[in-house]
MARTORVEX-504531 format. One record per residue (C-alpha): x, y, z. Coordinates in nm, 4 decimals, decimal comma, padded with zeros to 6 digits. Layout:
N
SITE       east      north         up
SITE          X          Y          Z
...
This chain:
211
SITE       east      north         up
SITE    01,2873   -01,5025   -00,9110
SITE    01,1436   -01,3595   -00,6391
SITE    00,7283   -01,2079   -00,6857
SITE    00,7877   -00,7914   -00,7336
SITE    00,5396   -00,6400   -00,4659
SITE    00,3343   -00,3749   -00,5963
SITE    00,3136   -00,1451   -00,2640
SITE    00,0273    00,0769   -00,4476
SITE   -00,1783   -00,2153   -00,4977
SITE   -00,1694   -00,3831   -00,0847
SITE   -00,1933    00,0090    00,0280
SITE   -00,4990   -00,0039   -00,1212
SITE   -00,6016   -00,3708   -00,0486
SITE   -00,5577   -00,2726    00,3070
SITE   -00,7639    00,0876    00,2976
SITE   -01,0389   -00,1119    00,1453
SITE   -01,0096   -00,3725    00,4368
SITE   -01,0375   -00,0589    00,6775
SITE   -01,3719    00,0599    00,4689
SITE   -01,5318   -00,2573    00,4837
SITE   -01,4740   -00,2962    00,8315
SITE   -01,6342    00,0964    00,9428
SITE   -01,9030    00,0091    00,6867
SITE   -02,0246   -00,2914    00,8395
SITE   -01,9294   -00,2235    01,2018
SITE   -01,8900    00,1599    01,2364
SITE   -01,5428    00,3470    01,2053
SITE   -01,5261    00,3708    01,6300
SITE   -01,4826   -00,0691    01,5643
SITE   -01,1625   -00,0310    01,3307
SITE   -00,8177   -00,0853    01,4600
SITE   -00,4963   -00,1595    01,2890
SITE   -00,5425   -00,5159    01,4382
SITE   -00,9001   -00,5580    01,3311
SITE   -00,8324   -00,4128    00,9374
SITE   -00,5444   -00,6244    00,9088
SITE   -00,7595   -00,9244    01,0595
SITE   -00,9931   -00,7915    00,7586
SITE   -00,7084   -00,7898    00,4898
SITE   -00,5705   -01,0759    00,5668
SITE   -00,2475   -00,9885    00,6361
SITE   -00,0356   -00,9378    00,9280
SITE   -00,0242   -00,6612    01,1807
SITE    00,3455   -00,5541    01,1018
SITE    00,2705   -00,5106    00,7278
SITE   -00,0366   -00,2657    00,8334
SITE    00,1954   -00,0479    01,0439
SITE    00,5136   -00,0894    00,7449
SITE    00,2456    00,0886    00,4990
SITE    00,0685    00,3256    00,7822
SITE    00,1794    00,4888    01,0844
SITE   -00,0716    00,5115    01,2688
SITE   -00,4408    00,4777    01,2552
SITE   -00,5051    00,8488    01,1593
SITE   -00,2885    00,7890    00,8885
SITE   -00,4471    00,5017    00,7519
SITE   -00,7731    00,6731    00,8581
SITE   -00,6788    00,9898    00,6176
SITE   -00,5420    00,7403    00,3401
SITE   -00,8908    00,5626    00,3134
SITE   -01,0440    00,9039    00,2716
SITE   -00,8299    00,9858   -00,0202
SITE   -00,9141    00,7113   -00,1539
SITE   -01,2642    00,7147   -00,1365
SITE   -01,2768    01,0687   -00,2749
SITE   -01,0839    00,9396   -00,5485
SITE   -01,3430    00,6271   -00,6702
SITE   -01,6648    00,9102   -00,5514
SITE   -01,4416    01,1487   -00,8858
SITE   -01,4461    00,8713   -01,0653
SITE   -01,8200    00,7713   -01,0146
SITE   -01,9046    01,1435   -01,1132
SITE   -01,6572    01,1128   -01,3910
SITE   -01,8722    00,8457   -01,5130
SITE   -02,2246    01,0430   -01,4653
SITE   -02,0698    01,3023   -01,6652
SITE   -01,9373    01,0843   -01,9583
SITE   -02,2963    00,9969   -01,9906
SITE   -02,4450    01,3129   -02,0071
SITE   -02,5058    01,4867   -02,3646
SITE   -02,1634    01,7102   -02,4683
SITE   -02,0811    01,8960   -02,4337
SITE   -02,2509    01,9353   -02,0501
SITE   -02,3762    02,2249   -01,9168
SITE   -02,2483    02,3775   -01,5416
SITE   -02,5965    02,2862   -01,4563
SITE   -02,5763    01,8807   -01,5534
SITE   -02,2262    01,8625   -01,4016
SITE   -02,3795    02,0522   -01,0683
SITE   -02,6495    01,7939   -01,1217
SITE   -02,4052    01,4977   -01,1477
SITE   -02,2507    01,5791   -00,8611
SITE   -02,5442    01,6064   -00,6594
SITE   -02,6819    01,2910   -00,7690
SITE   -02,3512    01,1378   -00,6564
SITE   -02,3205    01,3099   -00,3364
SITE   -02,6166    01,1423   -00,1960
SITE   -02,5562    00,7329   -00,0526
SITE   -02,7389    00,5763   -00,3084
SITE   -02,5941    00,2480   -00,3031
SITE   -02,3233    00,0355   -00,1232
SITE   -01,9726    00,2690   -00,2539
SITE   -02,1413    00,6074   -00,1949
SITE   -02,2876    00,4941    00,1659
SITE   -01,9530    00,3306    00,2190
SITE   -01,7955    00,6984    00,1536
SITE   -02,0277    00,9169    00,3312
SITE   -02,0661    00,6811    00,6513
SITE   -01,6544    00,6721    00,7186
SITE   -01,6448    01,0511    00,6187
SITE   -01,9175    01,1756    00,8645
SITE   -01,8063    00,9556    01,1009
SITE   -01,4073    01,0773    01,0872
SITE   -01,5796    01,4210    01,1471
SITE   -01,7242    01,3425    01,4789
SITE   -01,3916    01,1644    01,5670
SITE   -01,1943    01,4417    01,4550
SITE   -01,3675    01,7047    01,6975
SITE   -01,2142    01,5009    01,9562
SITE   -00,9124    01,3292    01,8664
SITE   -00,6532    01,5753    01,7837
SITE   -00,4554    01,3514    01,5812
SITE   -00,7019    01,2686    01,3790
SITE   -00,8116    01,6552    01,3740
SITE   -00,4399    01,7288    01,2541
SITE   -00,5038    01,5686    00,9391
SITE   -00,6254    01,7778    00,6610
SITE   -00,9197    01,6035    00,5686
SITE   -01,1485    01,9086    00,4812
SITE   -00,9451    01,9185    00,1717
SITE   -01,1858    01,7125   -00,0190
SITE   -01,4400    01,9402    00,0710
SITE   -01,2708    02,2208    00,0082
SITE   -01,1617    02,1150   -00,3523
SITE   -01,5816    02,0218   -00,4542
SITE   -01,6964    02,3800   -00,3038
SITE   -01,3908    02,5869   -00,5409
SITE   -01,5320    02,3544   -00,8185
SITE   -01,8697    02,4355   -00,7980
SITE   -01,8065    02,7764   -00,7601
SITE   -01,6373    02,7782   -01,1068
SITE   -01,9189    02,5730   -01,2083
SITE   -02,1466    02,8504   -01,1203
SITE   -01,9317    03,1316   -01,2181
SITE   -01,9432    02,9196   -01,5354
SITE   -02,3135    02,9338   -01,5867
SITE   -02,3511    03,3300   -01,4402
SITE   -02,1415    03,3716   -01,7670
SITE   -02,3581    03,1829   -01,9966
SITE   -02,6737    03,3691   -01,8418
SITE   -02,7676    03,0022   -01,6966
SITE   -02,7669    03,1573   -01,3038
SITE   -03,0581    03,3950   -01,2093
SITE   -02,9572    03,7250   -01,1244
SITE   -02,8677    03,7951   -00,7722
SITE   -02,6894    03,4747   -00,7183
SITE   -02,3707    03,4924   -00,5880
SITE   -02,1432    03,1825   -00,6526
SITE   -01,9059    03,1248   -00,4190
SITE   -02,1971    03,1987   -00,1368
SITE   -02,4556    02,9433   -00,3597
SITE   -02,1202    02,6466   -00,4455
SITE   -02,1352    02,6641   -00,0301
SITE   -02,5088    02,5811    00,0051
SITE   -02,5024    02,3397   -00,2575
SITE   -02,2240    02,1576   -00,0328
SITE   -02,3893    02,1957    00,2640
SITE   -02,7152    02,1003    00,1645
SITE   -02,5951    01,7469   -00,0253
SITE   -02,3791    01,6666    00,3017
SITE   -02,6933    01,7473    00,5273
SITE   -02,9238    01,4818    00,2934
SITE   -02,6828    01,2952    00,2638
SITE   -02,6479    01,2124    00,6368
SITE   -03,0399    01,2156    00,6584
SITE   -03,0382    00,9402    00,4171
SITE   -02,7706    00,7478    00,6338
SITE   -02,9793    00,7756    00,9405
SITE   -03,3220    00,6951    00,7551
SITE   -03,4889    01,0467    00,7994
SITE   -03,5791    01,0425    00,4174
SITE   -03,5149    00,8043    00,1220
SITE   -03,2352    00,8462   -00,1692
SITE   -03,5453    00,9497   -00,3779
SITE   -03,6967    01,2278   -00,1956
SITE   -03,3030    01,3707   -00,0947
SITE   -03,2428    01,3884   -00,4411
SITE   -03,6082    01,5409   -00,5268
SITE   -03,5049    01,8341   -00,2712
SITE   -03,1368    01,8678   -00,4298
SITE   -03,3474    01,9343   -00,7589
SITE   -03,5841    02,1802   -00,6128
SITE   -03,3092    02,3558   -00,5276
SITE   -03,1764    02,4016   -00,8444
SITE   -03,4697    02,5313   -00,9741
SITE   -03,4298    02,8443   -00,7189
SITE   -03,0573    02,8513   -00,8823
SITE   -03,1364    02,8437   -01,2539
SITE   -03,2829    02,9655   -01,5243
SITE   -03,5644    02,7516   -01,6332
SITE   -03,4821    02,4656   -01,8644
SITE   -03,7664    02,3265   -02,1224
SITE   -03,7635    02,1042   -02,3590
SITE   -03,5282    01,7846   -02,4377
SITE   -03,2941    01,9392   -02,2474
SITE   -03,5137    01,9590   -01,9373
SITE   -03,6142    01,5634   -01,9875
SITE   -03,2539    01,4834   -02,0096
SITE   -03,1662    01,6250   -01,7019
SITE   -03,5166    01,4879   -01,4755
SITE   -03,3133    01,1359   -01,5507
């Protein structure tokens, strides 16, 4: 009887081929040829699953946002319950930054599909500020979230503040990439920030969140 193929399963054998291969040689070194080379299959089966390269290019983003969810899913799971907007705002800062080989993986292939992307126009056609769009609505909830408890300091509005937040983890995290700062001092500016977001937090509570 003939082996069933699971096509989920060598999609994402062969996005994971394409990450390794931008991680360790830059995203301007991958072609179909050379992630296939990677993945160990052939050239035809690449193209069968993916188009083109922007498509497989926009597939391995997807896919790293997915695994970055599930790292924050993690962070969260860990956190006292239930959380407050605060510790999830602080989880996902802590993951935004490329602390180890997954997160640098993600934030290397994303800034560099950026840069592409302001001149390729394929690969600009591709909506890949989704991601970024779906974080900044959630923190924004996040933060409505906490105005509501009396967590945000007056004045703060969050939609304007969920867009900082972004901004300023994307910013560090590049900075970290190109070795302008260390993990450790990005993620001691993320938290100074925060304090200039929220009420002050003493106590247990206040150790919890300092890690």
């Amino acid at each position: 009887m003939p082996k069933r193929v699971d096509h989920q399963e060598r999609r994402a054998h062969i996005v994971d081929a394409l990450v390794r291969v931008a991680a360790a040689e830059g995203l301007h070194a991958v072609t179909m040829r050379a992630v296939a080379a990677e993945a160990g299959v052939s050239l035809n089966l690449v193209q069968y699953y993916f188009e083109s390269k922007a498509k497989l290019l926009h597939a391995a983003l997807d896919r790293l946002e997915e695994q970055s969810r599930r790292r924050w899913s993690k962070r969260l799971a860990e956190l006292p319950q239930p959380p407050t907007a605060r510790a999830f705002i602080e989880a996902f800062l802590a993951e935004a930054l490329p602390t180890d080989e997954d997160s640098r993986a993600f934030h290397l292939v994303w800034t560099s599909y950026a840069v592409l992307a302001m001149t390729d126009p394929q690969l600009a056609a591709e909506p890949f500020i989704a991601g970024p769009d779906r974080l900044e609505l959630q923190l924004t909830e996040l933060l409505q979230q906490a105005r509501r408890d009396g967590a945000l300091l007056p004045g703060r509005v969050p939609s304007e503040e969920a867009a900082h937040l972004l901004t300023l983890s994307h910013g560090l995290g590049t900075s970290v990439l190109v070795g302008q700062r260390t993990a450790e001092a990005a993620g001691a500016l993320l938290r100074s920030h925060l304090e200039r977001l929220f009420t002050p937090v003493v106590g247990p509570a206040a150790d919890a969140l300092r890690g």
